[in-house]
C-alpha positions in Angstrom: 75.0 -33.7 -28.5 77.9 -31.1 -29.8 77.4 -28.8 -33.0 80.8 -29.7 -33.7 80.3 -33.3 -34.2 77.9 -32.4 -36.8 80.2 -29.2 -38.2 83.3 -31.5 -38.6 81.5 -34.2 -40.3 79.9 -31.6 -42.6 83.3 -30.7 -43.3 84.7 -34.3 -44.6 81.6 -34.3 -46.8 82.1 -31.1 -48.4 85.7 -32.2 -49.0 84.4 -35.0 -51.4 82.2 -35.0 -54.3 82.1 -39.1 -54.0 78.7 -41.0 -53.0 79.9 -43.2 -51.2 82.4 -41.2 -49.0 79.6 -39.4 -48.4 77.4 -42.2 -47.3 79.7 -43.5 -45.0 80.4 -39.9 -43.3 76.5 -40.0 -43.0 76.3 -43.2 -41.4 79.2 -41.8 -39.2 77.1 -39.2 -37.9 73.7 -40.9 -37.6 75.7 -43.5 -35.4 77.1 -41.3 -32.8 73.7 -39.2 -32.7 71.6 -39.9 -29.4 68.1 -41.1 -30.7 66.1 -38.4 -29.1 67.7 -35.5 -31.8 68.4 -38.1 -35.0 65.0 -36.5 -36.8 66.7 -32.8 -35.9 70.0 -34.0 -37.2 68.8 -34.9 -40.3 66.8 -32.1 -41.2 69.7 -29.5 -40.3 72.1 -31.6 -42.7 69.3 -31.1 -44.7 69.4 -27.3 -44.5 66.1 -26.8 -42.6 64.1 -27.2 -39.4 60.9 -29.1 -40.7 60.1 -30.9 -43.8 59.2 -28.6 -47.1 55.4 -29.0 -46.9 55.4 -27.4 -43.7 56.4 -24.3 -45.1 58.7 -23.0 -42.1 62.3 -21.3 -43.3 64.8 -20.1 -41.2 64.7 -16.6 -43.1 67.8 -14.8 -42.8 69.1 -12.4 -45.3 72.7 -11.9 -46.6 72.8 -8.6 -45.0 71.0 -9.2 -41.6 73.8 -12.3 -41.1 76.9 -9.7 -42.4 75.5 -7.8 -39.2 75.5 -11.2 -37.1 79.1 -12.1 -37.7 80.1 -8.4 -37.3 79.0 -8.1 -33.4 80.0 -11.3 -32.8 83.7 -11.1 -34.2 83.9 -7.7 -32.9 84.5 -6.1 -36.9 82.2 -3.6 -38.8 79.7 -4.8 -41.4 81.5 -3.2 -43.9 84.5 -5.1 -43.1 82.6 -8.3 -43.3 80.7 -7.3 -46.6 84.5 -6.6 -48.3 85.8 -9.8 -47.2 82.2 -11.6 -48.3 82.8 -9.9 -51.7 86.3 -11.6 -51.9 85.7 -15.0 -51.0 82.3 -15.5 -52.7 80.7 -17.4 -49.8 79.6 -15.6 -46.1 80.7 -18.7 -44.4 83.8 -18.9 -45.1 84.2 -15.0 -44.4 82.0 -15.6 -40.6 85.2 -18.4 -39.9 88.2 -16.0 -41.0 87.0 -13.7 -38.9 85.1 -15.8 -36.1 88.8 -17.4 -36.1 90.4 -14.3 -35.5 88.3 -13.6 -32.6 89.2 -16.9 -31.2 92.6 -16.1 -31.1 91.6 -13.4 -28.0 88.4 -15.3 -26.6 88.8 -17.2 -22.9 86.0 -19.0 -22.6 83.3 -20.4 -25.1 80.1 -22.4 -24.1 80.0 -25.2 -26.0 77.3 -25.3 -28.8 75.0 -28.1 -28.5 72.8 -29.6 -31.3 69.4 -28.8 -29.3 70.3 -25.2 -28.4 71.3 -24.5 -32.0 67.8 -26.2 -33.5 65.8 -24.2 -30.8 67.7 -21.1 -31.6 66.9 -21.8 -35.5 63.4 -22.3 -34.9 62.8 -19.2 -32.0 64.6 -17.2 -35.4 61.9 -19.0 -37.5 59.1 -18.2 -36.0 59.4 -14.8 -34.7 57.5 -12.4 -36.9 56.3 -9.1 -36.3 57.4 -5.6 -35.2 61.1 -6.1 -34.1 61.6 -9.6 -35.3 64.7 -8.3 -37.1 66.4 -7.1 -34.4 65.3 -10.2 -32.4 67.0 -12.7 -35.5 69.9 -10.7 -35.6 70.3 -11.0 -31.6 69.7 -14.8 -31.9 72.0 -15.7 -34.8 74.5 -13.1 -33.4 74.2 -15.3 -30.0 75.0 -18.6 -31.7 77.8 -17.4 -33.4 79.4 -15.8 -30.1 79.7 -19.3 -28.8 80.6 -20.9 -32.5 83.9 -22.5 -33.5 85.0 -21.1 -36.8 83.9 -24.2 -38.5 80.7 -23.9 -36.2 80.3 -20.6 -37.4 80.9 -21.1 -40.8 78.7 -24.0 -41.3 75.9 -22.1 -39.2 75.9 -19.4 -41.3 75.4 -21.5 -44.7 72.6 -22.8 -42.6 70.5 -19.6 -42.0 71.6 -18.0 -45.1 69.9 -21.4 -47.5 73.5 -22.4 -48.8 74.4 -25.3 -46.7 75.8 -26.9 -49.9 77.3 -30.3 -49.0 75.6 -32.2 -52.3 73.4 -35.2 -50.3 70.6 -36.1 -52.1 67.4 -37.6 -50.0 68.3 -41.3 -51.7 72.0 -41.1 -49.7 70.4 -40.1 -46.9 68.2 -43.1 -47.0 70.8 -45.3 -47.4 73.2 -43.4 -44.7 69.9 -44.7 -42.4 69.5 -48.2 -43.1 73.3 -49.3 -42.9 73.6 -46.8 -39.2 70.8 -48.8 -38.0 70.1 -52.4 -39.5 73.8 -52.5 -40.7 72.2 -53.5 -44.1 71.3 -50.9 -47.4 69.2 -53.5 -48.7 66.6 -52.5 -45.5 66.4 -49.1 -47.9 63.3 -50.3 -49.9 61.0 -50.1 -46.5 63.0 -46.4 -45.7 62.0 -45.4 -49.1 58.3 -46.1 -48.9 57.6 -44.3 -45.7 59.5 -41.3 -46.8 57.4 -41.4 -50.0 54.2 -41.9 -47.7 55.5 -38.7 -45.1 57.7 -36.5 -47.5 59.4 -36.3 -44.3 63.0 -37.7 -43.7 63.3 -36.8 -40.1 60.2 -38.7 -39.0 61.8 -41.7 -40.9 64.7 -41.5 -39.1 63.1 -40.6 -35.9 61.1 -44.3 -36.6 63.9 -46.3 -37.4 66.1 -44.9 -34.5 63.4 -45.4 -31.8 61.4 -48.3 -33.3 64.0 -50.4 -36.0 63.1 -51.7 -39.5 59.8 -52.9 -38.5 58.5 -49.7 -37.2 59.5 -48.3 -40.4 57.2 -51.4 -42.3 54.4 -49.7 -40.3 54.6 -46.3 -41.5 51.0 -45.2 -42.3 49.7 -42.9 -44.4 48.4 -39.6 -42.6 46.0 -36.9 -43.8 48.4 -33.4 -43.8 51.4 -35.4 -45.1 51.8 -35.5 -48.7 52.6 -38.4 -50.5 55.3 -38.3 -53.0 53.7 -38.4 -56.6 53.7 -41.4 -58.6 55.4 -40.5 -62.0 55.0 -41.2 -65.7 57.2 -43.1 -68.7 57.5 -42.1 -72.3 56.8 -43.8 -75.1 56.4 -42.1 -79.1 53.7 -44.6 -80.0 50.3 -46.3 -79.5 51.4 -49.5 -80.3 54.5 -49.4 -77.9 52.3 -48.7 -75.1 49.7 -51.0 -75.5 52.2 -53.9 -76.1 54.0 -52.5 -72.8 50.6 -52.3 -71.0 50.3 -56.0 -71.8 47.7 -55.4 -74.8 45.6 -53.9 -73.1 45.4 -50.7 -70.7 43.2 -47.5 -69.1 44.0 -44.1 -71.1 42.8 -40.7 -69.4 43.3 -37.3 -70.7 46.6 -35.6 -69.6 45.8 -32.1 -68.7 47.8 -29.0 -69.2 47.0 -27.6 -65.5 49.0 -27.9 -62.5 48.8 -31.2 -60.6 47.1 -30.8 -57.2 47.5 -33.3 -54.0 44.1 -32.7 -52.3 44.1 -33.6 -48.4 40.4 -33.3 -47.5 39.8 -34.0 -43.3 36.4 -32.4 -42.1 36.4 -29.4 -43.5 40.2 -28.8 -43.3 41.8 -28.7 -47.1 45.4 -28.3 -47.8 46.7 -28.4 -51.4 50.5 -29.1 -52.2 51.7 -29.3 -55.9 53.6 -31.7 -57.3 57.3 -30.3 -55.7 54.8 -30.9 -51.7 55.1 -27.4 -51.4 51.7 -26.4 -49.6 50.2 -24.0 -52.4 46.5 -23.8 -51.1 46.7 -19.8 -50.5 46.8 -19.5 -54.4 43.6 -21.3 -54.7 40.5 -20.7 -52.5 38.2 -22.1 -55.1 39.3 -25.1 -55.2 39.7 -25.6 -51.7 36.0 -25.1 -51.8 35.3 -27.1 -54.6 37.1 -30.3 -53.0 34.9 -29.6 -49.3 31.8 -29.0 -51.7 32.4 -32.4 -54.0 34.8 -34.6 -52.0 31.4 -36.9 -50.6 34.0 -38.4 -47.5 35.1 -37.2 -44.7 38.8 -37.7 -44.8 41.1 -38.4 -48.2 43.6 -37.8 -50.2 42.9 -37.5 -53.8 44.7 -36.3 -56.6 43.7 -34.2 -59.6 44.5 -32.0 -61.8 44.1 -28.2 -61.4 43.0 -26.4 -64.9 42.3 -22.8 -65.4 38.7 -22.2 -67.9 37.6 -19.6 -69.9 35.1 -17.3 -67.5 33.5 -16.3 -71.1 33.5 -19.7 -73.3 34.3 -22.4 -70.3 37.1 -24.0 -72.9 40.2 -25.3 -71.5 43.6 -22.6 -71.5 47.1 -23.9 -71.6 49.3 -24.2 -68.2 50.4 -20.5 -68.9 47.5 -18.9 -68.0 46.7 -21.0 -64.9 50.5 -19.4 -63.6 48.6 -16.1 -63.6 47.4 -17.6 -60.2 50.5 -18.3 -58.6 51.1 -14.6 -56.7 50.8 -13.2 -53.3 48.2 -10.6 -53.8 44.5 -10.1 -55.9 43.7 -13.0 -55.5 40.2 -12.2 -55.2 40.8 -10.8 -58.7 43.1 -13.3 -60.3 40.1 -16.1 -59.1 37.4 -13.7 -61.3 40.0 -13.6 -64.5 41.3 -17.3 -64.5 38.8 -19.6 -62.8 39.6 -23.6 -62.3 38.0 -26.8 -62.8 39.5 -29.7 -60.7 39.9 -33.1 -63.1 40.5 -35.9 -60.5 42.7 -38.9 -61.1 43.4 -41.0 -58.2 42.5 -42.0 -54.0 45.6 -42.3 -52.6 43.1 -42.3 -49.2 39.5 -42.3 -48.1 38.0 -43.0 -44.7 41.4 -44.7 -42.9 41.5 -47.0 -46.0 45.5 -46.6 -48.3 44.6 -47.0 -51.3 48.6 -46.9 -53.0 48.5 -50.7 -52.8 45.1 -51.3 -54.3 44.8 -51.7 -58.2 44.6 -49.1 -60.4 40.4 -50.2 -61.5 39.9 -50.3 -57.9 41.4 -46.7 -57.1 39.0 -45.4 -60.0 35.8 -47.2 -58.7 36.1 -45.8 -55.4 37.3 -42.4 -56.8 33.7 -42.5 -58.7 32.2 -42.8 -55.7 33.6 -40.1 -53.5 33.5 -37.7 -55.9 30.7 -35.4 -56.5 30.6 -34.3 -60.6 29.2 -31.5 -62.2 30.4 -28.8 -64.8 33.6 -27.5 -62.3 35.1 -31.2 -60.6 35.5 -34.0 -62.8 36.4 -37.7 -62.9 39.1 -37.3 -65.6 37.6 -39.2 -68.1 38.7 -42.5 -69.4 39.0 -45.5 -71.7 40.0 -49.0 -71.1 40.6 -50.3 -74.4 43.1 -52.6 -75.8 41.8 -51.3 -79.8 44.7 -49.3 -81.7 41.8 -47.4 -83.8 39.4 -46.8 -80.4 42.3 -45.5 -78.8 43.7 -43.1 -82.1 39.8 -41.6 -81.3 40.1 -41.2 -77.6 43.6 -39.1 -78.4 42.1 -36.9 -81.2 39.0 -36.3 -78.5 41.4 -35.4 -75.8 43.5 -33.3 -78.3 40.3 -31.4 -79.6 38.8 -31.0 -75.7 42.5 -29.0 -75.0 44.5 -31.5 -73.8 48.3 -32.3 -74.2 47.3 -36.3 -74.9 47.1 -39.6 -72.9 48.1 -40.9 -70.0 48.1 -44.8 -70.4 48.0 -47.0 -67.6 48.5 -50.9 -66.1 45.1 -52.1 -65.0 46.8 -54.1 -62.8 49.6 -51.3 -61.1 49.1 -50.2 -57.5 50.3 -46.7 -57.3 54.1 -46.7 -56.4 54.6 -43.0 -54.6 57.8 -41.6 -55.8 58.7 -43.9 -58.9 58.4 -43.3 -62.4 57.4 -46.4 -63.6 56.1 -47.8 -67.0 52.7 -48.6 -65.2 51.9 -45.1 -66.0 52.9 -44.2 -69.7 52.8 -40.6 -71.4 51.3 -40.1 -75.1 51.5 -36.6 -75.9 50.8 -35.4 -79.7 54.2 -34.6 -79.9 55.9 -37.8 -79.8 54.5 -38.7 -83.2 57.5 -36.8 -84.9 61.3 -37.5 -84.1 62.1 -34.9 -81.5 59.5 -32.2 -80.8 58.4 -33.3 -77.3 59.6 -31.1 -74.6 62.3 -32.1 -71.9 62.8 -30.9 -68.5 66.5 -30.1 -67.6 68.3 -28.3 -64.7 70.0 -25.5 -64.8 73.7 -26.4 -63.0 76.0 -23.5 -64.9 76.2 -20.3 -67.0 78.5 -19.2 -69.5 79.0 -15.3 -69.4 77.7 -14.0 -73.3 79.0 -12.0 -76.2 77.9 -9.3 -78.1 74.5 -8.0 -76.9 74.7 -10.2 -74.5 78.0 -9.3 -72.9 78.3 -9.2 -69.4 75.3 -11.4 -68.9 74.9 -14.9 -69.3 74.6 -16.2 -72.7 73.8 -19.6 -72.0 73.0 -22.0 -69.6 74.4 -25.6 -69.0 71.6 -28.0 -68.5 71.5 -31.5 -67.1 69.2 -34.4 -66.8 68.8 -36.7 -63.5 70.3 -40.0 -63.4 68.3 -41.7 -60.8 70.4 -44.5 -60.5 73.0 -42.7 -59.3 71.3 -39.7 -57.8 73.6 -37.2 -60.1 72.8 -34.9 -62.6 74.6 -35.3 -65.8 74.9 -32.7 -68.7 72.8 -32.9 -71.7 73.6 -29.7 -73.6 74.4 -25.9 -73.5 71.0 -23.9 -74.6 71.2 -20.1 -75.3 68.4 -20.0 -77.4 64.9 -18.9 -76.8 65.6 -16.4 -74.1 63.8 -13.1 -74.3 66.0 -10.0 -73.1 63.4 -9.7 -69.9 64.4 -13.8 -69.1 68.2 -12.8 -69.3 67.7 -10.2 -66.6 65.3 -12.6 -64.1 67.0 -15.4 -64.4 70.4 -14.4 -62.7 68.3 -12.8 -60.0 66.5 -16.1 -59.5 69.8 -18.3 -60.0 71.5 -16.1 -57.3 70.5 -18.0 -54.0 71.8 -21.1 -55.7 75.6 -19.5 -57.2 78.2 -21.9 -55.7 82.0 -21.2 -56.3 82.6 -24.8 -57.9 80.8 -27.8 -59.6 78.0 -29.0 -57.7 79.0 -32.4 -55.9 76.1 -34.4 -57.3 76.8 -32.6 -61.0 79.0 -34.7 -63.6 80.2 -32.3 -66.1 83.3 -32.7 -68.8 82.5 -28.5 -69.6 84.0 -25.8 -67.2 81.4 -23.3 -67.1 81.8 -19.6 -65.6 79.0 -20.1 -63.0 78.0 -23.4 -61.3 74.8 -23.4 -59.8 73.2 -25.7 -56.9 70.9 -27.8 -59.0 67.5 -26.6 -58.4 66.0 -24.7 -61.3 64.3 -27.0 -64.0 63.2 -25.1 -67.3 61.6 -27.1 -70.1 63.3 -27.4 -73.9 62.6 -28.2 -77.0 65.5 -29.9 -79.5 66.0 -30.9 -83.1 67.2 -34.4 -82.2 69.2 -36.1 -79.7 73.1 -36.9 -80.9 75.9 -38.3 -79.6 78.6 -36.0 -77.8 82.2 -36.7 -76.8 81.4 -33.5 -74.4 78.6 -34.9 -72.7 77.6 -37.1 -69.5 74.3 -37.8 -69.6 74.3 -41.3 -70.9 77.6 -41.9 -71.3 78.9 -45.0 -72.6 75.5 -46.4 -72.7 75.6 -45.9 -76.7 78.9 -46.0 -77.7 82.1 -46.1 -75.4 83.3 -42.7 -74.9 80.1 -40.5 -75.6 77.3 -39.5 -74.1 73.9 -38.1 -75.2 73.1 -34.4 -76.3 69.9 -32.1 -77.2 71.1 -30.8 -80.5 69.7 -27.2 -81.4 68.2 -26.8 -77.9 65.8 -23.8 -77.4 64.3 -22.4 -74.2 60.3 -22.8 -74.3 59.7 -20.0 -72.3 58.0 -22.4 -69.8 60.4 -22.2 -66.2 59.3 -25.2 -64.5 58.6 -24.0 -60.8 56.2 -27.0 -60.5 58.9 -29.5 -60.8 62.1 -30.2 -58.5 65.1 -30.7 -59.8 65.1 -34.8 -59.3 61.3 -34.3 -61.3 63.5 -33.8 -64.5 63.7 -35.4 -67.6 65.8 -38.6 -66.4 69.3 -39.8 -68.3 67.1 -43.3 -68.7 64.6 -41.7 -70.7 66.7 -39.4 -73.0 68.6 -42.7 -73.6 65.6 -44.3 -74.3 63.9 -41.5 -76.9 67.6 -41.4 -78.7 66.7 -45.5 -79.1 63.5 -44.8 -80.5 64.8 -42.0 -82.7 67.5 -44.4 -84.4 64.8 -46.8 -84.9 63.0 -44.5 -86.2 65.8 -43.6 -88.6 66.8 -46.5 -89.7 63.3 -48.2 -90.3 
């Protein structure tokens, strides 16, 4: 199959910001790709070789691909690097020039889609003395034989900035109309992507097995499932009339949430983002051989850093202290963890998603060894208001952020936040202190003591529906002078020249970002905003939905991807509650 095929498609997507333009480009492609390469396909329109949990990156820096182009368009670096700091984007600069050396060239071997994967993934992998030298000679190869547009697109590639705006839901749905002809086959797509976390073994089913292959997906130790995610509601009495009358509360822990995959004596942790995270925590990869009683599982729990002196609970902040590279040895000594497990997503070749939640904790009680440092979370199925107001204050005095409320009845539905599982928190008890999750998807440049740095960031909340991400507010509060020099170093990667495809926004902002950075907030109230998208016209015709007062927590959400945000449906939800609230 020919790169270009796949360069000039890329190119009609990034020349619309409409989903359904997009869709249909996608179904394009996936048509005219031979089976064999669909799984290699997808992941490069992706923007990587292997799915995230694998952990393999392409690894190229800016100034090792300004080098690349440079030898192969026959220009200095320094000529490159000017012309990079003009146009704002290296891949645009690599097809000016790459272009330019057309114009002379005789003779070009046509790129093909397995030689440029293989290249990729040679780049990928080589490590070691001279592995520089040996990328640069690789990518410098690829581009020698590019097209401009070839070139162009290849660097955005290696570089992490393949920006063309298609979320994992489009791609889903690109699938099931190339190869059934119908999007309503996107339900079964859906659930064995959420089984795998891996698109391009889902398309490499449906290509070479059809819709019923698909139906078959299984679960498999090593692949993480995507996590099943939590509602809102501000009351007791709302959940337990949502429950049904009745329901199972646990504590909700402020740790990190851990996907355990247990098989012999092999562990591997990935967080809640399936990013494999086990190197920060040898303990409890010890812990889960030590008290995980079956051979092979995957459980789920959640990871909370103790007191060494008093064995009390500490908040999430401290358990970051964990997340580094180096002294770990040391980092394990000042901050060790207690695993709290919640829920069998698999034990001994048995899937447990579409068992009921009373049966996922009875056989969770019996796999799992207990003692002072891995717990059962603990729990109380109760349909009593006043038994319930106990349990919270319990969980609240233990060091908890609250409840987690949940359907006796609700298998466990990987990657939907449903109200089977409901969040109490002690905050929701007032009108708007609870926190919310937003991305960051633009800066405006500051004033005063801030001048010259960004004074505030435009945040936006994910409207699953739609897979977009609509604006909420403008928050410039909260930051301390060290966060307004780290975060433009950590926004960098994602600075993009225009809105984001998948961002609706009615405010021009200096800076648009990919969307990929969620921090968490805090807010006087939600209002209605003329300015806004998130939620628009689902209040009042002509206005959205905005945080008023927003302030920065000083939490940055690393733990969460972007389309783990607070949603549009549930800041339309808490302004409902606040009104009747208000007006009550």
């Amino acid at each position: 199959m020919k790169y270009a095929l796949i360069a000039a498609i890329y190119e009609k997507i990034e020349a619309t910001t409409k989903r359904l333009e997009m869709t249909d480009l996608l179904v394009e492609l996936f048509k005219r790709t031979p089976r064999g390469v669909i799984d290699r396909v997808v992941y490069l329109t992706q923007g990587k070789l292997y799915p995230d949990f694998m952990g393999v990156e392409i690894g190229i820096a800016e100034k090792l691909a300004i080098r690349a182009v440079a030898i192969a368009a026959g220009y200095s670096a320094k000529e490159i690097e000017e012309d990079y700091k003009k146009t704002g984007d290296l891949g645009d600069t690599a097809q000016k020039f790459i272009e330019k050396k057309a114009q002379v060239a005789l003779f070009r071997q046509p790129l093909t889609v397995e030689y440029v994967y293989e290249t990729l993934d040679k780049m990928a992998k080589t490590t070691g003395s001279g592995s520089m030298d040996q990328k640069l000679n690789f990518l410098a190869g690829l581009l020698t034989s590019a097209t401009p547009v070839e070139a162009k697109h290849l660097i955005r590639t290696v570089t992490g900035k393949l920006r063309l705006g298609i979320g994992d839901m489009t791609v889903l749905d690109a699938l099931a109309i190339a190869y059934t002809e119908d999007k309503e086959n996107r339900p079964a797509l859906e659930r064995a992507y959420n089984l795998s976390s891996d698109l391009g073994a889902v398309a490499k089913t449906i290509a070479e097995k059809g819709i019923s292959g698909v139906k078959k997906f299984k679960i498999a130790v090593g692949k993480p499932i995507r996590p099943m995610l939590a509602e809102r509601l501000p009351t007791a009495e709302e959940i337990l009339e949502k429950l049904g009358g009745k329901g199972a509360a646990e504590y909700k822990l402020d740790g990190e949430r851990l996907q355990i995959h247990k098989q012999g004596k092999q562990v591997t942790l990935f967080s809640r983002r399936l990013e494999n995270i086990s190197s920060h925590y040898p303990d409890a990869m010890e812990l889960a051989r030590t008290h995980i009683k079956v051979d092979e599982a995957i459980v789920e729990c959640e990871c909370v850093a103790v007191n060494p002196d008093t064995g009390d609970l500490m908040p999430f902040q401290e358990l970051m202290h964990r997340r580094r590279k180096y002294g770990i040895k040391k980092a394990m000594e000042e901050y060790p963890v207690s695993l709290f497990m919640f829920d069998v997503l698999y034990a001994d070749e048995k899937d447990y998603t579409l068992k009921p939640y009373t049966e996922r904790r009875e056989e969770l009680e019996q796999i799992i060894l207990q003692d002072d440092e891995v717990k059962v979370v603990p729990n109380l199925i109760t349909g009593d208001l006043k038994k319930l107001e106990v349990f919270f204050e319990q969980a609240i005095q233990d060091g908890c952020e609250g409840l987690l409320m949940k359907d006796l009845n609700s298998v466990y539905r990987a990657g939907s936040r449903e109200f089977s599982w409901i969040k109490w928190k002690r905050e929701y008890r007032s009108e708007l202190t609870d926190t919310i999750d937003l991305v960051i998807v633009g800066a405006l440049y500051g004033r005063g003591r801030r001048a010259g740095k960004y004074g505030a960031f435009l945040l936006a909340a994910y409207d699953r529906e739609a897979d977009m991400f609509r604006t909420a507010c403008k928050c410039g509060t909260g930051f301390t002078d060290e966060d307004l020099e780290r975060f433009p170093k950590l926004l960098e990667p994602h600075k993009i020249l225009h809105v984001h495809g998948r961002v609706d926004s009615k405010i021009e902002a200096n800076v648009w970002f990919v969307p990929k950075m969620v921090i968490e907030t805090i807010a006087a109230e939600i209002t209605l905003s003329p300015i806004h998208t998130c939620g628009m016209n689902a209040i009042r015709k002509g206005s959205g939905l905005a945080l008023r007062f927003p302030k920065y927590t000083g939490r940055l959400r690393d733990d969460k991807g972007p389309e783990d945000a607070t949603t549009v449906k549930e800041i339309i939800e808490i302004y409902q509650k606040q009104l009747k609230h208000i007006q009550t």
